[in-house]
N, CA, C and O of each residue as an XYZ file, in Angstrom:
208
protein
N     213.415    -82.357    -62.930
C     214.286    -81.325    -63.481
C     214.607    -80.316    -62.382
O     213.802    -79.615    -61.769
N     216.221    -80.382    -62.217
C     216.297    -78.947    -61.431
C     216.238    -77.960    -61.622
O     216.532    -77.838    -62.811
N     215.899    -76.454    -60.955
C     216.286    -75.125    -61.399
C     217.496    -74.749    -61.028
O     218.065    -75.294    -60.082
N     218.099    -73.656    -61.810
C     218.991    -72.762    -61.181
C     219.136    -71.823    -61.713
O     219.184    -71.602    -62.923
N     219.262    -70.878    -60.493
C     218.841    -69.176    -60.756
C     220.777    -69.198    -60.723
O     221.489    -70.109    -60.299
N     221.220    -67.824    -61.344
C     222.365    -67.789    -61.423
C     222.118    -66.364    -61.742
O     220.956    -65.964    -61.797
N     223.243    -65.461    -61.984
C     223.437    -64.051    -61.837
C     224.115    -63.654    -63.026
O     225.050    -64.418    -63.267
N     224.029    -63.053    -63.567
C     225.340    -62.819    -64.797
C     226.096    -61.732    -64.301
O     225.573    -60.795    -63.698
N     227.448    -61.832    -64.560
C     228.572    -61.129    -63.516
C     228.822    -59.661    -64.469
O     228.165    -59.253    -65.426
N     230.206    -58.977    -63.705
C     229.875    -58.012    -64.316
C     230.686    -57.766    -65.755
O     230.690    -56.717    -66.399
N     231.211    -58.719    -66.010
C     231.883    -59.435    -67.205
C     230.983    -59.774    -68.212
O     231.315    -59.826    -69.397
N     229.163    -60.154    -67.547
C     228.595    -60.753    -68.827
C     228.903    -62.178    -68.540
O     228.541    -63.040    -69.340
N     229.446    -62.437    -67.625
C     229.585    -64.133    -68.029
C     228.455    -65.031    -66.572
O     228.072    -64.684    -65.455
N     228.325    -66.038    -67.269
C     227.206    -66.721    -66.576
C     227.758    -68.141    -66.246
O     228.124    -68.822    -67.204
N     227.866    -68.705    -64.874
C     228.131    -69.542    -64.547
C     227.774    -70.773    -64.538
O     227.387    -71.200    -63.450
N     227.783    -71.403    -65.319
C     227.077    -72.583    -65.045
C     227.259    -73.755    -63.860
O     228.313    -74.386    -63.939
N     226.692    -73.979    -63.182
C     226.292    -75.170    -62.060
C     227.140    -76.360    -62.098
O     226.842    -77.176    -62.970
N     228.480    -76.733    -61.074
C     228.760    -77.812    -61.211
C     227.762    -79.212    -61.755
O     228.154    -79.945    -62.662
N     226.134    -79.469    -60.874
C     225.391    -80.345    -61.011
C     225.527    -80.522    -62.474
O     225.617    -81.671    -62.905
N     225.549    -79.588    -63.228
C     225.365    -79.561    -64.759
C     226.189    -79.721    -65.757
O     225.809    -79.967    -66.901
N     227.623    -79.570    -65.344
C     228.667    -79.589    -65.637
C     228.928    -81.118    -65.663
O     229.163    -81.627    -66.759
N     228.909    -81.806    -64.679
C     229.397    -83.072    -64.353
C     228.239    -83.764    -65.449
O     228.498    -84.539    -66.370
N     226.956    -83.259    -65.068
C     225.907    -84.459    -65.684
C     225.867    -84.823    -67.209
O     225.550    -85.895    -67.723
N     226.265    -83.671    -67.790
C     226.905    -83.218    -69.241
C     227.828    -84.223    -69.733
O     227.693    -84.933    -70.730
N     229.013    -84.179    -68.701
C     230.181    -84.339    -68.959
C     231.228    -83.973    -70.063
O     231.967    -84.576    -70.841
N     230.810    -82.219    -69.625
C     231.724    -80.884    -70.140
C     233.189    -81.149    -69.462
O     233.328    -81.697    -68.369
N     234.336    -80.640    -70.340
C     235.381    -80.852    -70.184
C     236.274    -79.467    -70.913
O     236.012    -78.946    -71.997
N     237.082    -79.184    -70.214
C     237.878    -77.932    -70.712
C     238.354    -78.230    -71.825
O     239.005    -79.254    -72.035
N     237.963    -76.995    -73.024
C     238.097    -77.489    -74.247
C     236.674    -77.238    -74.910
O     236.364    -76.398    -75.755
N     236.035    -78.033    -74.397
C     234.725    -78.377    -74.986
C     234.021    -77.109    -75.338
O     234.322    -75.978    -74.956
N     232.930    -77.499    -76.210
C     232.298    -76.153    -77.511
C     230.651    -76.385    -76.596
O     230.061    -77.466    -76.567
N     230.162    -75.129    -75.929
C     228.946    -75.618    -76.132
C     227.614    -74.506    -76.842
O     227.397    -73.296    -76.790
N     227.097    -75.410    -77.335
C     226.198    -74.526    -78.563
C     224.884    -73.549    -77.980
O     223.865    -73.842    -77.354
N     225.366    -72.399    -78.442
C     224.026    -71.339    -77.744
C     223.054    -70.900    -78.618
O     223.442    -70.041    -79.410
N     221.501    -71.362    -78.731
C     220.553    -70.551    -79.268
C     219.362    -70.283    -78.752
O     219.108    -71.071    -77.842
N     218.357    -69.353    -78.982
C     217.325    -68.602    -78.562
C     216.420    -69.970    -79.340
O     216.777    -70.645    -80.306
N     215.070    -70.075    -78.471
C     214.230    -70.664    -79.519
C     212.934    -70.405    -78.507
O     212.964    -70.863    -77.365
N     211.854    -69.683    -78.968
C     210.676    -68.705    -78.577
C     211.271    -68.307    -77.415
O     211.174    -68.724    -76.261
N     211.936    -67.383    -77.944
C     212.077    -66.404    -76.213
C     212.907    -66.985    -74.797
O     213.022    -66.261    -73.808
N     213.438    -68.323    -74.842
C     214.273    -69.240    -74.349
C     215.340    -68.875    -74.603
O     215.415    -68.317    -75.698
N     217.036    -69.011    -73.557
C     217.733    -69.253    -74.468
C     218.798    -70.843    -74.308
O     219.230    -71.191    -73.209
N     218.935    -71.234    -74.943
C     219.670    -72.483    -75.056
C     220.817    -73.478    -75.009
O     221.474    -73.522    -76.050
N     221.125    -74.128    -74.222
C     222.488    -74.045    -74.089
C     222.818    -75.669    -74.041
O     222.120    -76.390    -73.328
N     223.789    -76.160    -74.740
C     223.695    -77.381    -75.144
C     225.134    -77.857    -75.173
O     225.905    -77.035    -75.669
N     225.601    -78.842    -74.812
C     227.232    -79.457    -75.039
C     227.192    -79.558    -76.978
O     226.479    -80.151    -77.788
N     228.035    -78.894    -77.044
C     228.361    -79.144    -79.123
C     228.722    -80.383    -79.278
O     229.848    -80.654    -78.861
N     227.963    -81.423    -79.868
C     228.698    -82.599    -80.584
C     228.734    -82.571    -81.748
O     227.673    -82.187    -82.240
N     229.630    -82.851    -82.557
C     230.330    -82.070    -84.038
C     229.590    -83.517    -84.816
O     228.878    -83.482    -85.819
N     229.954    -84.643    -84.104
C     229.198    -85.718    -85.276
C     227.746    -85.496    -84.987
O     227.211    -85.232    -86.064
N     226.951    -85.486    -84.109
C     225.617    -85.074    -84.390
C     225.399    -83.714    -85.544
O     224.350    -83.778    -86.185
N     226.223    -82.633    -85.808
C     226.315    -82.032    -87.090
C     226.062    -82.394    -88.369
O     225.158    -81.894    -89.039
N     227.087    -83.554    -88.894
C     227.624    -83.805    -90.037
C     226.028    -84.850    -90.585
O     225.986    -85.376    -91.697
């Protein structure tokens, strides 16, 4: 597993890592799902049929 330290800008927004982007295979458009779980926080590509 890699790390990556990243900065949050002064917007609040947080960049995520090409490496991570590609490995995903996130695409403009795409939803991805954010939650906290013990003190973590979480960040996940949204797949809508894993939902239903």
């Amino acid at each position: 597993m890699n790390t990556y330290i990243r900065k949050i800008d002064s917007a609040n927004r947080l960049k995520i890592p090409k490496e991570i982007i590609e490995f995903l295979a996130i695409r403009k458009g795409d939803s991805i799902e954010i939650f906290i779980e013990n003190k973590n926080l979480i960040l996940r590509k949204f797949n809508k049929e894993m939902r239903n």
